[in-house]
N, C-alpha and C positions, 0 to 999 in steps of 0.2 A: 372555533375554527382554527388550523393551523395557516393559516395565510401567510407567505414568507418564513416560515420555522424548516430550514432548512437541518438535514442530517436526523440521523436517529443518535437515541440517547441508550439503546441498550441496557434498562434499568439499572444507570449506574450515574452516581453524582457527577458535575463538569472534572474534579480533578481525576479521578478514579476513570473518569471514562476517556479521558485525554493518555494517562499513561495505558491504559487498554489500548486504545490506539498502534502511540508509539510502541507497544511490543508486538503487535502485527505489522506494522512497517518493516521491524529490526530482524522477524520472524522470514518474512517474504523477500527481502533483500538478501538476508543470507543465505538461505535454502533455494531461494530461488522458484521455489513452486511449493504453495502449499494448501490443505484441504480444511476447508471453514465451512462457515454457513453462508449461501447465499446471500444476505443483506448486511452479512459483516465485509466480503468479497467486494459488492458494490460499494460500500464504503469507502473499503479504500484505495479502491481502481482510480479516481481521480487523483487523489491526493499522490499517491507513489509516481504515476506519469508527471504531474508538476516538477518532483522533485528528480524526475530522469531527465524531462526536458531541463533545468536547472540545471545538474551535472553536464548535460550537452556541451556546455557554454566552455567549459574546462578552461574558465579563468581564478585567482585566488577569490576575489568574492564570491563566486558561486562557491567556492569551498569551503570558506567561511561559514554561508548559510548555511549547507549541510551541517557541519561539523554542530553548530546552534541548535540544528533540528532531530539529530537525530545521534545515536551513541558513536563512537568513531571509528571503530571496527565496520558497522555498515556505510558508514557516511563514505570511506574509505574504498569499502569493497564496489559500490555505484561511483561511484567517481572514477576508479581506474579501470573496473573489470568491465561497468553493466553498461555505462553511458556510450563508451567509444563502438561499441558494437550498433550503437542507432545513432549514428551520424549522420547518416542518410535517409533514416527515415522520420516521418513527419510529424507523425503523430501514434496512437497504439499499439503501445510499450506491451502494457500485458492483454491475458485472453483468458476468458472465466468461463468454464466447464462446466456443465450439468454435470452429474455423475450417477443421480436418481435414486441415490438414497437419501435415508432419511436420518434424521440425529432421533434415537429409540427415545429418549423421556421425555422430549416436545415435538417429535415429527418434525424440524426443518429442514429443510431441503438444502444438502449437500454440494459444497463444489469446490472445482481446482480451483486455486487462482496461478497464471504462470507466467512469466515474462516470456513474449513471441522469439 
């Protein structure tokens, strides 16, 4: 039973699947919208909103954090470009798209991910 096993593993070891990760962070931050597979997109819809609400704060330690967590070109570009644009709003940074296709050599289910 997975009881409390929170996140997917992606068939890939913790270090391998962590910088997997961080290049979908770096990928989404930069471009700004991008098309994945549905349960890679859930992934990291939470994690990205943490580190938007974070930049909210637009104090040097929240800058700090970023800059820890993530490469500095993105940490950078959310900090000045992404964050100030949701000052006002509360919560639900980005928004995930069906798009209804499929990925041909395992069928999954396709989607945007994009900051609102």
């Amino acid at each position: 039973m997975r009881h409390q096993k929170k996140g997917r593993k992606f068939g890939r070891i913790r270090g391998r699947r962590k910088s997997f990760l961080n290049s979908l962070y770096r990928n989404l931050i930069m471009a700004e919208r991008i098309t994945t597979t549905e349960a890679r997109a859930k992934e990291i819809k939470p994690r990205v909103e943490k580190l938007v609400t974070l930049a909210r704060k637009q104090d040097l330690a929240s800058m700090r954090i970023l800059l820890a967590r993530l490469p500095k070109e993105s940490a950078l570009k959310l900090y000045y470009e992404i964050a100030p644009r949701y000052k006002d709003r509360r919560g639900g940074y980005l928004r995930i798209i069906k798009i209804g296709a499929v990925r041909k050599r395992d069928a999954a289910p396709k989607t945007v991910i994009e900051f609102v």
